[in-house]
RODO-2510 file (C-alpha; in nm, 4 decimals, decimal comma):
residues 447
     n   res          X          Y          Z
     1     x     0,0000     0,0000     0,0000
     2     x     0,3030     0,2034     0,0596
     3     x     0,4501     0,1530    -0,2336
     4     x     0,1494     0,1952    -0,4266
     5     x     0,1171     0,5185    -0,2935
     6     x     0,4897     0,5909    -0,3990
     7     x     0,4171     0,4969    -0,7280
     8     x     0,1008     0,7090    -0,7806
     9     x     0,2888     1,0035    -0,7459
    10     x     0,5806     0,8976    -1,0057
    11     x     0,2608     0,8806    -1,2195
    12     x     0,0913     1,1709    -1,1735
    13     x     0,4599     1,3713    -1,2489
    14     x     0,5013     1,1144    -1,5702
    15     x     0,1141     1,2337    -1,6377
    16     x     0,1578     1,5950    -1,5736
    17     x     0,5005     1,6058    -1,7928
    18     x     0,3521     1,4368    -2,0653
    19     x     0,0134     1,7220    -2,1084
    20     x     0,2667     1,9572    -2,0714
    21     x     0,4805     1,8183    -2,3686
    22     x     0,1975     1,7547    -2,5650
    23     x     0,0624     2,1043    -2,5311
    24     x     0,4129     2,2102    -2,6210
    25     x     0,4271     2,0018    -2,9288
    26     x     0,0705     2,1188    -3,0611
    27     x     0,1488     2,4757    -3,0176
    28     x     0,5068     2,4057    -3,1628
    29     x     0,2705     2,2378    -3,4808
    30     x     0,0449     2,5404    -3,4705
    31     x     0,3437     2,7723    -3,4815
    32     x     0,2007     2,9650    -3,1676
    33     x     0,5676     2,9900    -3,0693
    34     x     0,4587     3,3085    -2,7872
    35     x     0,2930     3,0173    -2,5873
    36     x     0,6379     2,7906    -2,6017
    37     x     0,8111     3,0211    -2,4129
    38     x     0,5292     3,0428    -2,1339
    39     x     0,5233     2,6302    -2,1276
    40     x     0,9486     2,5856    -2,1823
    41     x     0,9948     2,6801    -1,8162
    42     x     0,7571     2,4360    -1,6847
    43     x     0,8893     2,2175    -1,8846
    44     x     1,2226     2,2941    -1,7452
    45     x     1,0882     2,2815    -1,3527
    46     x     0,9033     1,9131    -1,3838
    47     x     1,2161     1,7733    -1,5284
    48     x     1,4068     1,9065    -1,2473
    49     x     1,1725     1,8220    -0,9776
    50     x     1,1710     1,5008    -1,1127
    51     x     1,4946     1,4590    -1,1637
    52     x     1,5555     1,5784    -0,7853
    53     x     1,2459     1,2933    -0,7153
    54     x     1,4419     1,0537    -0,8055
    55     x     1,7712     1,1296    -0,6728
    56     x     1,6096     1,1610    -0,3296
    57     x     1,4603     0,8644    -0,3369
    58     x     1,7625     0,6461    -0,5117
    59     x     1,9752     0,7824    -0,1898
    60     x     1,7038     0,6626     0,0523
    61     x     1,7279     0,3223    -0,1506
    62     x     2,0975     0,3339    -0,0831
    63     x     2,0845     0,3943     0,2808
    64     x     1,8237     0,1575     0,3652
    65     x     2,0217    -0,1007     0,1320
    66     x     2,2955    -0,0426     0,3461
    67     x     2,1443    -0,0810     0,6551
    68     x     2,0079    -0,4381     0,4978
    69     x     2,3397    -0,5068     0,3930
    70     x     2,5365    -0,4418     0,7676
    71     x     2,2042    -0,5751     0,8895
    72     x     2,1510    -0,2571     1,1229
    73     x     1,8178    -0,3088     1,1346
    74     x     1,7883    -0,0793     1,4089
    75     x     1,8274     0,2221     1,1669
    76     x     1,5302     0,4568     1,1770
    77     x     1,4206     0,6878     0,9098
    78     x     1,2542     0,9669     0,9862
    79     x     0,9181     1,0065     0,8296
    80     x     0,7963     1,3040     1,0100
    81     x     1,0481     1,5839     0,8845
    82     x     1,0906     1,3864     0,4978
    83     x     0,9939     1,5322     0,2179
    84     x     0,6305     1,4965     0,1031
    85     x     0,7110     1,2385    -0,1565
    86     x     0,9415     1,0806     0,0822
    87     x     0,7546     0,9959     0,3717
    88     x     0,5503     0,6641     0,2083
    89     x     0,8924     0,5399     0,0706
    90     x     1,0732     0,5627     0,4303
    91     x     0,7626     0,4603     0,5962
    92     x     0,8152     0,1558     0,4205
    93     x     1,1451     0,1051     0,4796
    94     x     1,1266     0,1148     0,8496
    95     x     0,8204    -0,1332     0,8300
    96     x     1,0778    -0,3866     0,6641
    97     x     1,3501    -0,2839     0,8833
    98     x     1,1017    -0,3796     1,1578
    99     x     1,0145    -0,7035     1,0112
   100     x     1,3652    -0,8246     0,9519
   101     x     1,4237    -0,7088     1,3453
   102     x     1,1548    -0,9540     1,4479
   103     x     1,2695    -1,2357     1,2171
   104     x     1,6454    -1,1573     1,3505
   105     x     1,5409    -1,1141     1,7301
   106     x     1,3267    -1,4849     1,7526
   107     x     1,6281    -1,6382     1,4987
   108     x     1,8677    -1,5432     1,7958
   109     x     1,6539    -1,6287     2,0808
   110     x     1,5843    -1,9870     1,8668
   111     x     1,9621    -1,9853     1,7908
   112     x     2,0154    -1,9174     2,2078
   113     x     1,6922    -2,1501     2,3274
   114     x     1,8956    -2,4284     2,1120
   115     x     2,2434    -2,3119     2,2266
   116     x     2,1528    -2,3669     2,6351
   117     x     1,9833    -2,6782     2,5474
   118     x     2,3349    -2,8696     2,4172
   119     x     2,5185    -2,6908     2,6735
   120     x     2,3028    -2,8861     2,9462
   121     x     2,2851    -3,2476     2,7591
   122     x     2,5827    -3,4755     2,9018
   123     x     2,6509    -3,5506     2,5338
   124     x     2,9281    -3,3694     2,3683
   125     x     2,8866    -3,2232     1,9967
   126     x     3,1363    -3,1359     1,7307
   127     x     3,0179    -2,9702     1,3866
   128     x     3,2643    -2,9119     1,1333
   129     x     3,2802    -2,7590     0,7690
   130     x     3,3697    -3,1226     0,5817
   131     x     3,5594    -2,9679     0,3077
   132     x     3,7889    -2,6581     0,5093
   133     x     3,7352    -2,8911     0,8885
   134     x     3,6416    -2,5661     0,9980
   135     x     3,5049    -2,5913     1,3399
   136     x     3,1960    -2,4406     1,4191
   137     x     3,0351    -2,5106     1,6707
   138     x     3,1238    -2,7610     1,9960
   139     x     2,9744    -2,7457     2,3394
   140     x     3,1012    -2,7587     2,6785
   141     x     3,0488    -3,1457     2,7456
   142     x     3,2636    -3,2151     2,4311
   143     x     3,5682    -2,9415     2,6010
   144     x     3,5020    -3,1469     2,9059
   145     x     3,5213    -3,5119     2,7921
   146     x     3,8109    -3,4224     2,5956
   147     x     4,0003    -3,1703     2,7720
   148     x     4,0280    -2,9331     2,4980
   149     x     3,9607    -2,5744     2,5452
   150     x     3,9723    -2,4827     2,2192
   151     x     3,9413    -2,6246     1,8677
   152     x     3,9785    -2,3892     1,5043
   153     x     3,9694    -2,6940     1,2915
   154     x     3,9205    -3,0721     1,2961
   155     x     4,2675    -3,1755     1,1930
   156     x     4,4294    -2,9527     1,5183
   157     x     4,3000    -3,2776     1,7015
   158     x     4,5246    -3,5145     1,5209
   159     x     4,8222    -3,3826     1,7349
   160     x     4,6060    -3,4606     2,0607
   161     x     4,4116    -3,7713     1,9665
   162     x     4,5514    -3,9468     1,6305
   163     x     4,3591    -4,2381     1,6540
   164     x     4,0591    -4,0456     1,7672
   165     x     4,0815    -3,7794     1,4402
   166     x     4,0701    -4,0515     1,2333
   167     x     3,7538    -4,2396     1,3722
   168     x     3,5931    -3,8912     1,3094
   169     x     3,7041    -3,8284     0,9803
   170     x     3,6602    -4,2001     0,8592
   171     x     3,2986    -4,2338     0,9658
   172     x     3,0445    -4,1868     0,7397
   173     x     2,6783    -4,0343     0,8270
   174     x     2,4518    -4,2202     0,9726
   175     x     2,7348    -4,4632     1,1062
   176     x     2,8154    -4,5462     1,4740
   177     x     3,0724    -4,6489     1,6556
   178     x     3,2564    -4,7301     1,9969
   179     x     3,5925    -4,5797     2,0378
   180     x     3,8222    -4,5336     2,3350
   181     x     3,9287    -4,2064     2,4115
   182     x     4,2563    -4,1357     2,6834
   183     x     4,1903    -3,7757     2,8802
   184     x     4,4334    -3,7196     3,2115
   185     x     4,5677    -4,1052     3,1763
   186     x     4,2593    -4,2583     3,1887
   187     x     4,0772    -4,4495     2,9209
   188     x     3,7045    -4,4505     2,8692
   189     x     3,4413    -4,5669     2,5957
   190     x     3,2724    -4,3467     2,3932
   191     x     2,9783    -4,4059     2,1359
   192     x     3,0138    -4,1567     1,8283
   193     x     2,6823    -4,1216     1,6154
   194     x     2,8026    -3,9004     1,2924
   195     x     2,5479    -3,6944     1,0343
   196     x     2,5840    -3,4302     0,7700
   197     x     2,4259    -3,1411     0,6528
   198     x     2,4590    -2,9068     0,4073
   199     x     2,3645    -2,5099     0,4378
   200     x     2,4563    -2,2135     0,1773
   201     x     2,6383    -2,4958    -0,0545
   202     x     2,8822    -2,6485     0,2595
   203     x     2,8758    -2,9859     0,3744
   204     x     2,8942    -3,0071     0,7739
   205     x     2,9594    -3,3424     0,9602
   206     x     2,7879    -3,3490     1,2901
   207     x     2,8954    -3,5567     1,5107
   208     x     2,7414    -3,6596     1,9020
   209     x     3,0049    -3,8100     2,2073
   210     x     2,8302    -4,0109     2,4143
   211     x     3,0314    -4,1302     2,7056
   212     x     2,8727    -4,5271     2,7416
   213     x     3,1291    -4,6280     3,0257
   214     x     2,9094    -4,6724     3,2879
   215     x     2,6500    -4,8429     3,0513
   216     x     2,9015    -5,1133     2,9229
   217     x     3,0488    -5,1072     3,3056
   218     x     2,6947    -5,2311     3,4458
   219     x     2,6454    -5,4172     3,1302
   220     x     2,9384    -5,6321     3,1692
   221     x     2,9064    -5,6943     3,5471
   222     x     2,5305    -5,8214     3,4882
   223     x     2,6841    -6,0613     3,2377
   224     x     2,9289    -6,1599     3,4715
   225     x     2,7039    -6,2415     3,7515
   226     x     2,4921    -6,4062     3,5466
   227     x     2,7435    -6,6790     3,4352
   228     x     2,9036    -6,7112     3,7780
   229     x     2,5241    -6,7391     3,8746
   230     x     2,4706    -7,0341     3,6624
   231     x     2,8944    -7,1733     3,7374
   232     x     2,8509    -7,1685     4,0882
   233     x     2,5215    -7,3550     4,0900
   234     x     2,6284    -7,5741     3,8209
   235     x     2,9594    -7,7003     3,9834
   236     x     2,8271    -7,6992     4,3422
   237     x     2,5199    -7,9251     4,1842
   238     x     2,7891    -8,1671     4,0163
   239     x     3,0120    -8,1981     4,2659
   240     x     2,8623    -8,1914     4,5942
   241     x     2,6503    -8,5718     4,4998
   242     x     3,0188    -8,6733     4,4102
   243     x     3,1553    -8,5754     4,7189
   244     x     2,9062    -8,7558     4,9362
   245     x     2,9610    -9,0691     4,7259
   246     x     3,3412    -9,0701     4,8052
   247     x     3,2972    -9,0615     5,1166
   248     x     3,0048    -9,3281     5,1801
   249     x     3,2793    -9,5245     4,8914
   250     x     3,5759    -9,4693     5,1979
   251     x     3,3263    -9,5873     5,4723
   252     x     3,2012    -9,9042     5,2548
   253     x     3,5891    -9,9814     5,1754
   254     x     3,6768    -9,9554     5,5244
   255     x     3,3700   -10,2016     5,6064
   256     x     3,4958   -10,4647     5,3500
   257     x     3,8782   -10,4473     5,3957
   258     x     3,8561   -10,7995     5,5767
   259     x     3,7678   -10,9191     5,1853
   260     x     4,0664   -10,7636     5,0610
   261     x     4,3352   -10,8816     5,2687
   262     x     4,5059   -11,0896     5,0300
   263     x     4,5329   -10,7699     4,8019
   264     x     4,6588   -10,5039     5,0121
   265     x     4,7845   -10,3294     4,6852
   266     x     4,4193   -10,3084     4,4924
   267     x     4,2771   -10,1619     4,8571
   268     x     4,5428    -9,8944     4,8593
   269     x     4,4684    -9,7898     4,5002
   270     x     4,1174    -9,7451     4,5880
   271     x     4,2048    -9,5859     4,8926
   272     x     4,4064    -9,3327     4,6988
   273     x     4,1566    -9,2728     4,4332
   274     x     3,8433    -9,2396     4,6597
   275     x     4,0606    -8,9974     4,8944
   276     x     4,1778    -8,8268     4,5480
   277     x     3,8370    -8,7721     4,4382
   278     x     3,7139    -8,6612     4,7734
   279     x     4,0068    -8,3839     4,8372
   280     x     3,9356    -8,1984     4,4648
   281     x     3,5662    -8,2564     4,5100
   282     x     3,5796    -8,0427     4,8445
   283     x     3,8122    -7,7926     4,6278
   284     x     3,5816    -7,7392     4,3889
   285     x     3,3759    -7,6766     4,6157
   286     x     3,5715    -7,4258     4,7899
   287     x     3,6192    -7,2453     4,4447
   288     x     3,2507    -7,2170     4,3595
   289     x     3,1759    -7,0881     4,7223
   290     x     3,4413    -6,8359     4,6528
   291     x     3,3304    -6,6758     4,3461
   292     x     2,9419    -6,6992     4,4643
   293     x     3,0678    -6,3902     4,6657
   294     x     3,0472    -6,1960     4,3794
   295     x     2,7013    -6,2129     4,3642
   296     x     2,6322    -6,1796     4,7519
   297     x     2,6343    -5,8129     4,7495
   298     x     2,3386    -5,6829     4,6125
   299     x     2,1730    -5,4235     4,8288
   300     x     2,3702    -5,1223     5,0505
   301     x     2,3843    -4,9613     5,4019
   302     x     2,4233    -4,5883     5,2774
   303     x     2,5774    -4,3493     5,5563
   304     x     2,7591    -4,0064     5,5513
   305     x     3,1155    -4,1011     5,6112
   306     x     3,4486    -3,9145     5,6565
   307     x     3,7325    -3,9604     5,4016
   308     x     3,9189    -3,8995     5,6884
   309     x     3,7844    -4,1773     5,9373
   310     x     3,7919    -4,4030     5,6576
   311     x     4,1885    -4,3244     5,6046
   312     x     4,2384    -4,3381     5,9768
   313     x     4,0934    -4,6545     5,9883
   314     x     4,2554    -4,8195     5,7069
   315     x     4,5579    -4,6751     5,8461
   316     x     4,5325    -4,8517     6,1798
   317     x     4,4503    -5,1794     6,0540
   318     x     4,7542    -5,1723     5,8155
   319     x     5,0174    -5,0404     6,0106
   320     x     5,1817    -5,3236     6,1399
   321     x     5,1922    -5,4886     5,7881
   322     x     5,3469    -5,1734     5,6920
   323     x     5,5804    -5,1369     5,9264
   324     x     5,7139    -5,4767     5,8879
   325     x     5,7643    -5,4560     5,5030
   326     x     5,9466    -5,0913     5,5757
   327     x     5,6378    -4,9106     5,3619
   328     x     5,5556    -4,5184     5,3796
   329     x     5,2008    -4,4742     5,4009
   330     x     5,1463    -4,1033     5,3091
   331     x     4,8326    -3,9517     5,3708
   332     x     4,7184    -3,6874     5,1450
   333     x     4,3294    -3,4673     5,2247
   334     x     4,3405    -3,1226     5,1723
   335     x     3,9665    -3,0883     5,3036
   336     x     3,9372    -3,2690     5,6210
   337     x     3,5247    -3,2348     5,6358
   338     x     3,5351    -3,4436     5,2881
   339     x     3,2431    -3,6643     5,3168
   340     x     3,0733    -3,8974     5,0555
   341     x     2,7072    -4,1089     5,1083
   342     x     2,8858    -4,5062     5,0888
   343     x     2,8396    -4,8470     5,2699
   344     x     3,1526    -4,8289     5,5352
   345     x     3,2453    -5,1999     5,5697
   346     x     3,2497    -5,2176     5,1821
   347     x     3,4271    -4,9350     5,1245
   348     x     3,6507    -5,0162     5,3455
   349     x     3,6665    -5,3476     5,1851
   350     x     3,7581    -5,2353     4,8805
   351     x     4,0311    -4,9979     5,0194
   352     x     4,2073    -5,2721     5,1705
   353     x     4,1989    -5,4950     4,8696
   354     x     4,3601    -5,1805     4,7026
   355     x     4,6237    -5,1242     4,9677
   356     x     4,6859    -5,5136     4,9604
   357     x     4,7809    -5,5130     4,6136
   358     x     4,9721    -5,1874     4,6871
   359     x     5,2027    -5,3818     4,8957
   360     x     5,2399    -5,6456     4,6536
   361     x     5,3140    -5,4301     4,3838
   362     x     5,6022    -5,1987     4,5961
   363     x     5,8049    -5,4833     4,6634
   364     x     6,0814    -5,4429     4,4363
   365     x     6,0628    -5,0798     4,5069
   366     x     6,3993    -4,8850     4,6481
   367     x     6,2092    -4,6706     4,8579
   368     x     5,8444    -4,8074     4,9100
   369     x     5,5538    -4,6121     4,9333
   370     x     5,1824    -4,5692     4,9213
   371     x     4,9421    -4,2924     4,8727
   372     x     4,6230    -4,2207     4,9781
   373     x     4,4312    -3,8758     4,8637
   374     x     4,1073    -3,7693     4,8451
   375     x     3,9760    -3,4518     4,6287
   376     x     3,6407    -3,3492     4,5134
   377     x     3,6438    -3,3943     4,0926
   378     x     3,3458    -3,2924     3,8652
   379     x     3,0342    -3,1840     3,9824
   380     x     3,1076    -3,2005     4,3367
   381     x     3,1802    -3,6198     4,2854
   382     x     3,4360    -3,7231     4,5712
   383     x     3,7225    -3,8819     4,4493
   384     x     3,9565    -4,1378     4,6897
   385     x     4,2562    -4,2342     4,5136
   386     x     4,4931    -4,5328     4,6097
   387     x     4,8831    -4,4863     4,4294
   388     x     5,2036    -4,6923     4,4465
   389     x     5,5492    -4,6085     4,3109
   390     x     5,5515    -5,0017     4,2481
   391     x     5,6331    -5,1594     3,8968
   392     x     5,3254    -5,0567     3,7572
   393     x     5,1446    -5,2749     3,4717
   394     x     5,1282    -5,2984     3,0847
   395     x     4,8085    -5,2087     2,8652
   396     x     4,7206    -5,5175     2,8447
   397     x     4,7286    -5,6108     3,2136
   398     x     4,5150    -5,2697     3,2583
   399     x     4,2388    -5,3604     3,0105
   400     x     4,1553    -5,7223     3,1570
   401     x     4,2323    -5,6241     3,5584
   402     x     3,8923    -5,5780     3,6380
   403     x     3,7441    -5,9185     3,4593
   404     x     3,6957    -6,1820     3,7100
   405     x     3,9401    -6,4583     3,7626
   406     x     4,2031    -6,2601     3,5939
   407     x     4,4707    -6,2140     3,8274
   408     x     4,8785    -6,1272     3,7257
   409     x     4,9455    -6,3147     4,0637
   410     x     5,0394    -6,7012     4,1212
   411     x     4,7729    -6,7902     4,3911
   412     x     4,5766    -6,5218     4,3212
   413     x     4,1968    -6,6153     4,3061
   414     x     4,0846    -6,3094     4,0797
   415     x     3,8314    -6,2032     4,2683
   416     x     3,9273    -5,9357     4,4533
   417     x     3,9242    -5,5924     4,1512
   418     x     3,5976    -5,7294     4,0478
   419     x     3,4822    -5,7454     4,3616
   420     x     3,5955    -5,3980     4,4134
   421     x     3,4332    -5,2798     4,0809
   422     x     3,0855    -5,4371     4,1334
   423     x     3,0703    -5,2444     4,5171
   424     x     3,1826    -4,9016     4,3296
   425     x     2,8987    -4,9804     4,0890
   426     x     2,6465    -5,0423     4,3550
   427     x     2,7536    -4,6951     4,4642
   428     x     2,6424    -4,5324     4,1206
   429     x     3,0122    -4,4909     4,1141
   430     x     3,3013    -4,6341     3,8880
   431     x     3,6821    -4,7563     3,9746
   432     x     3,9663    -4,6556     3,7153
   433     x     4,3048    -4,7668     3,7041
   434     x     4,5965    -4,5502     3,5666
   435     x     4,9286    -4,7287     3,5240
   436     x     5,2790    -4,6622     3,3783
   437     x     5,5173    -4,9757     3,3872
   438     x     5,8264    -4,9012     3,5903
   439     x     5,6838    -4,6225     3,7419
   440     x     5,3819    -4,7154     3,9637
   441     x     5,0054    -4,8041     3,9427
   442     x     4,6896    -4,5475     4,0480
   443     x     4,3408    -4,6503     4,1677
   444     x     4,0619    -4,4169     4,1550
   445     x     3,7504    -4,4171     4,3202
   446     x     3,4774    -4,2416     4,1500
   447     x     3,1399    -4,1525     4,4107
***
């Protein structure tokens, strides 16, 4: 309507210019040449008033094309002191230069809303421009879970993850997959979930972090415990009948050794072999009632407790094995009122296990020692660590320590770091290991 408005008045001048040169052309045909010089001067005003029209109104184009073009659409033109030709033309522009400030104001508070809502998910996101690997965009929980501050393009993390950069730039859309990713010397699993999109003729790769540790963690234990489940009943079912039979075999014997006198050999073989069968019946036995205690501890006795009773206590109980070995014992809490919400006997259970391998591992140590700290990590999560300057372990060792009945030890049973892992679990927690051989081995508690 503005416009239209705008345009009626170019017409009326066009109209009003074109009577005028008509009038001058019939009089000019005529030969009244007195009236051309009363009609030349009017002539001579329209074209300058439309000339000056137009110049007017191609400057207030330029500005407000400027003002489109820096996208200051804030700018305000001023309708009440304009010119009377003016005034629909910049009314119009500051109705557009409204409208674009509404489209640009709920574009940024979308572009925000969106923005706060990946800054809160756990998940961590990367976008990148596919051809340049131009960053552009990556939120906090991907700086976290990484431990990179900064990124400008996707190739600056070959120099801190090589085998990670490749994953990324090997995966195709719509693929997943698991990868591990190192971050402060320890080692977790992460699922990466990759798609691509393509705005103002660019190709971005987006691609999700999602930490699945703890899922694979619980996973895996409910796996185990189901086949020790079904081992422990299995064995204990098989050999318990064969125990019993021994035995009632060694009674009947002994009943019936008046028959056997003139063999004294044959009744000392079956002696043997009944005695034989009885002593690894009762050890397998003994072996199944042993790893059933990894499925004993299902349910916990949650209470505040003090990192530093739980040291104390520890301490105590350990001293004189300490003492006689010649081991430091250094204590490190920097917060004495550190407290977490845990099941005392089975933390303290899983402490000692952690100290007792301590000791083993410092053996061969010049100067033996053992440290326990405790620090509050992310989001307020209390931390108890467990370090030895001992001879430390190799990848390999570290990726199978916590699966049950793997043990680095000659009579060890196997038990004990999956033990330790399911009663971290329980706690909604997690136990990592950090290790360099030759140099020592780290447990850490996660609350």
């Amino acid at each position: 309507m503005i416009f239209k408005r705008y345009q009626e008045r170019i017409l009326i001048r066009v109209l009003f210019m074109f009577l005028t040169l008509s009038g001058a052309s019939f009089f000019l045909v005529k030969g009244r040449y007195e009236f051309l010089f009363i009609l030349a001067p009017v002539i001579i005003l329209q074209l300058v008033d439309f000339y000056n029209f137009h110049r007017k109104a191609q400057y207030e184009v330029e500005q407000f094309v400027e003002s489109i073009h820096y996208r200051d659409f804030s700018r305000y033109f001023d309708v009440k002191e304009a010119p009377l030709e003016l005034k629909s033309l910049r009314q119009g522009f500051n109705e557009i230069n409204s409208t674009f400030k509404l489209i640009s104001r709920e574009r940024e508070t979308q572009y925000q809303y969106l923005q706060k809502i990946l800054e809160l998910v756990n998940t961590g996101i990367l976008s990148f421009e596919h051809k340049s690997g131009e960053i552009s965009w990556m939120n906090e929980s991907f700086k976290n879970m990484l431990g990179v501050p900064y990124l400008k393009t996707i190739h600056s993390l070959e120099r801190r993850d090589s085998a990670l950069y490749h994953e990324i730039i090997n995966l195709r859309p719509g693929e997943n997959k698991i990868v591990s990713i190192t971050k402060d010397n320890n080692t977790f699993k992460t699922l990466l979930a990759v798609t691509a999109f393509q705005t103002d003729g660019k190709v971005y790769k987006l691609i999700a972090f999602q930490d699945v540790n703890e899922a694979l963690d619980e996973t895996e234990a409910k796996a185990w415990q189901k086949l020790l489940s079904v081992m422990t009943h299995e064995i204990m079912n098989s050999v318990a009948p064969i125990s019993s039979l021994a035995e009632t075999m060694g009674h009947r014997l002994q009943a019936s050794v008046d028959l056997l006198e003139g063999q004294p050999g044959a009744f000392d073989d079956l002696k043997l072999g009944i005695s034989t069968i009885r002593r690894r019946s009762e050890g397998l036995l003994k072996f199944a009632e042993t790893y059933r205690n990894l499925n004993k501890i299902t349910t916990l006795n949650l209470n505040k407790v003090y990192a530093r009773d739980l040291f104390e206590s520890l301490h105590n109980l350990m001293e004189p094995t300490l003492e006689q070995k010649n081991i430091d014992m250094e204590i490190i809490l920097k917060d004495p009122d550190l407290s977490l919400e845990a099941d005392t006997n089975l933390v303290e259970q899983v402490l000692i296990n952690l100290v007792v391998n301590a000791v083993e591992a410092v053996r061969d140590s010049a100067e033996p020692c053992i440290t326990l700290s405790a620090l509050v990590g992310a989001n307020n999560r209390a931390i108890i660590k467990v370090a030895d300057n001992g001879m430390g372990m190799s990848p390999e060792v570290v990726d199978n320590i916590f699966i049950p009945f793997f043990s680095t030890k000659k009579n060890g049973s196997g038990i004990g770091l999956s033990l330790c892992k399911q009663i971290m679990l329980l706690h909604k927690g997690n136990i990592q290991v950090q290790s360099i051989e030759g140099e020592g081995s780290a447990f850490l508690l996660h609350f």
